[in-house]
N, C-alpha and C positions, 0 to 999 in steps of 0.2 A: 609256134613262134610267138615272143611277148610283145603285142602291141607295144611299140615308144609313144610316150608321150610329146606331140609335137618336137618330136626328134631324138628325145633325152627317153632313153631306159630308166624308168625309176624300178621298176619292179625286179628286172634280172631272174634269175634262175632261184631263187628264196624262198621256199616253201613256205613261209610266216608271213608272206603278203600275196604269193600267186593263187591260193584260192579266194581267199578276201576281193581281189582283184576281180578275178574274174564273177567273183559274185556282184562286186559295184557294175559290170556293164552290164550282166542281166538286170539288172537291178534298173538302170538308166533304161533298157529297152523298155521297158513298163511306162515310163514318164516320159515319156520322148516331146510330147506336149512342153515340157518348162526348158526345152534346148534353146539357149540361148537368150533364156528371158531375164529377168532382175530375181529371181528367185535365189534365196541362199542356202545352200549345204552346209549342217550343223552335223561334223560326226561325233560321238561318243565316245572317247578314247580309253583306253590306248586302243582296240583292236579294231573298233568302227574307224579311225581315220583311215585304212587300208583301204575297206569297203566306201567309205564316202569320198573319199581322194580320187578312187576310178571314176564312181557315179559321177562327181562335180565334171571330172576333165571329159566323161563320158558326151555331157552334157551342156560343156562350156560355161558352167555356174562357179562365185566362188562360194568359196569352202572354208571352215575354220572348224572350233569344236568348242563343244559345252561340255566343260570338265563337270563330271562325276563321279560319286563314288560309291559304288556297292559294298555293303560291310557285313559281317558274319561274328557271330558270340566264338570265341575260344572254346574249343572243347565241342563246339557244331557246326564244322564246316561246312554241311552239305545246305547248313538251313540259310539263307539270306534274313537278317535281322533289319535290313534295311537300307535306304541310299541319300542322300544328301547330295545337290546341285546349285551349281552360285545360282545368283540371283536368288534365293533363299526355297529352291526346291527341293522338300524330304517329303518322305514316303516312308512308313515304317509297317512293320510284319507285326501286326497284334497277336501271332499264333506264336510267334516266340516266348511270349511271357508265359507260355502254357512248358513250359524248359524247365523243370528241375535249377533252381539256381541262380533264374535270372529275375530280376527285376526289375521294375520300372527304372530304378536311380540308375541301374546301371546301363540300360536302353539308353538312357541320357547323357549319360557318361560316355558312351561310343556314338552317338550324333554330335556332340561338342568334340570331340576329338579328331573325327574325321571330317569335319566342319574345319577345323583347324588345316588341315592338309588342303584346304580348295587352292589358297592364297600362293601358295609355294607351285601349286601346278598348273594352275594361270598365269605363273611367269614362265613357266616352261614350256607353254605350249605358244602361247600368245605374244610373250614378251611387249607386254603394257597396252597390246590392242584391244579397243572395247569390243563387247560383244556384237557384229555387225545386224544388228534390231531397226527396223524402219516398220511402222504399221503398213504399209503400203505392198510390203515385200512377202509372198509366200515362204515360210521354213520348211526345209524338209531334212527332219531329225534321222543319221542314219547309224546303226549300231551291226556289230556282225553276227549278233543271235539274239534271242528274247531268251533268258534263262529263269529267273524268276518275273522278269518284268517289273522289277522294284524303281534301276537306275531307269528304265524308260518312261515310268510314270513319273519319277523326281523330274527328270529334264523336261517333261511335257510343262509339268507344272509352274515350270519355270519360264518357260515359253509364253504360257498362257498370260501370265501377268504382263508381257509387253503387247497385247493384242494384236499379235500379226492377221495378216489378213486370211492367213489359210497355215493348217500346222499339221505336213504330212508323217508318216511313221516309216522309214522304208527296212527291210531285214532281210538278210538270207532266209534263217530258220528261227521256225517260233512253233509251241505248241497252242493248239486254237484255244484251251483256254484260257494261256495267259493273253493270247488277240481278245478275248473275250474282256478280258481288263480294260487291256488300254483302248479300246476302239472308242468310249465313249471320249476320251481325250484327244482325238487327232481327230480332225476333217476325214482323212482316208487314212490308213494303214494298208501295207502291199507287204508280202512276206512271200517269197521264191516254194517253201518247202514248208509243207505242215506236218506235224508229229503229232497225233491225235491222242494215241497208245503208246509211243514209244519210251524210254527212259529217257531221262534229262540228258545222258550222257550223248547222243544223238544231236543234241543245241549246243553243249556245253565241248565237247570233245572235238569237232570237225576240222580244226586248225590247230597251229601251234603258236603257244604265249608270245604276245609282244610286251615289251618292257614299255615304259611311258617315255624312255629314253632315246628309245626307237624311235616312235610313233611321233613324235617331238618333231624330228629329224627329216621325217617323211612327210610329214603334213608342211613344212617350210618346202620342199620342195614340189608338192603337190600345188602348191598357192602359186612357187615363182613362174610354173608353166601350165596354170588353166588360167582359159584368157575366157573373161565372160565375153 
């Protein structure tokens, strides 16, 4: 049966948010400690708002998201080239330049580019809301997998410049050595499932795609009914 949301079904019978979902409340059972406190949920979009929309309601926090964006060179999809986060957080993969082809200008060329795209999906998700930032307030950054770990170290980064007073990491699945990246960035990091061995496709594969269009849609309705 799908938990309603203070009355209202958001999630329905949708495979593209009922695992997501059900990963935000494990997720919440881990932090049961920030129930009801001033603490704010920052998810990842598109497919972290599923996961961070249950956690928030789980947990009566609100919730918004820190638009990201993960980018890959043409011609090498599996490799992560790097990510860019407003508030001026990037992160770039020095292993790529080791690519047949690729070059520094053109690293640059795909950070200004998709640097370009933050402005258009800040209006999409947020429609003119500033980033809800209080130094006084814990963050807790929530995403639905750690795949390379690039967009999670971009958002951190970004995080960090407004010096909140605690900057947690929460994930379904991650493999421990991408946790091994980012732990020095976040107060704590909590991750449900680790993949020590296994293939990417293990983090990368467990759900099915949501569009920004979606997640847009669902995060507006996740806000109108989690009541801090």
């Amino acid at each position: 049966m799908i938990e309603p949301i203070y009355g209202v079904p958001l999630i329905g019978c949708d495979d593209r948010y009922e695992d997501r979902a059900t990963a935000g409340r494990r997720l919440a059972s881990l932090l049961g400690r920030f129930r009801g406190t001033h603490a704010v949920v920052l998810a990842i979009p598109p497919g972290g708002v599923a996961v961070g929309g249950e956690f928030a309601r789980s947990l009566r926090l609100q919730v918004d998201v820190i638009v990201t964006r993960e980018f890959r060179v043409r011609g090498n999809p599996a490799v992560a080239a790097g990510a860019v986060s407003e508030s001026g957080g990037l992160c770039l993969n020095g292993a790529i330049l080791r690519v047949p082809g690729v070059t520094p200008a053109m690293l640059w060329d795909m950070v200004r580019a998709e640097q370009a795209m933050l402005p258009k999906l800040i209006t999409l998700y947020r429609h003119g809301r500033p980033l809800p930032f209080d130094i006084r307030r814990p963050v807790i950054l929530v995403d639905d997998g750690l795949r390379s770990g690039l967009a999670q170290l971009a958002a951190l980064q970004a995080l960090r410049r407004y010096h909140p007073v605690a900057c947690l990491l929460a994930t379904p699945h991650a493999h421990e050595h991408i946790l091994r990246m980012i732990r020095p960035w976040a107060d704590e990091v909590i991750a449900l499932n680790l993949h020590a061995h296994s293939p990417a496709n293990t983090v990368d594969g467990w759900q099915m795609p949501l569009s920004d269009e979606d997640a847009a849609i669902l995060l507006e309705r996740y806000r109108l009914h989690v009541v801090p």
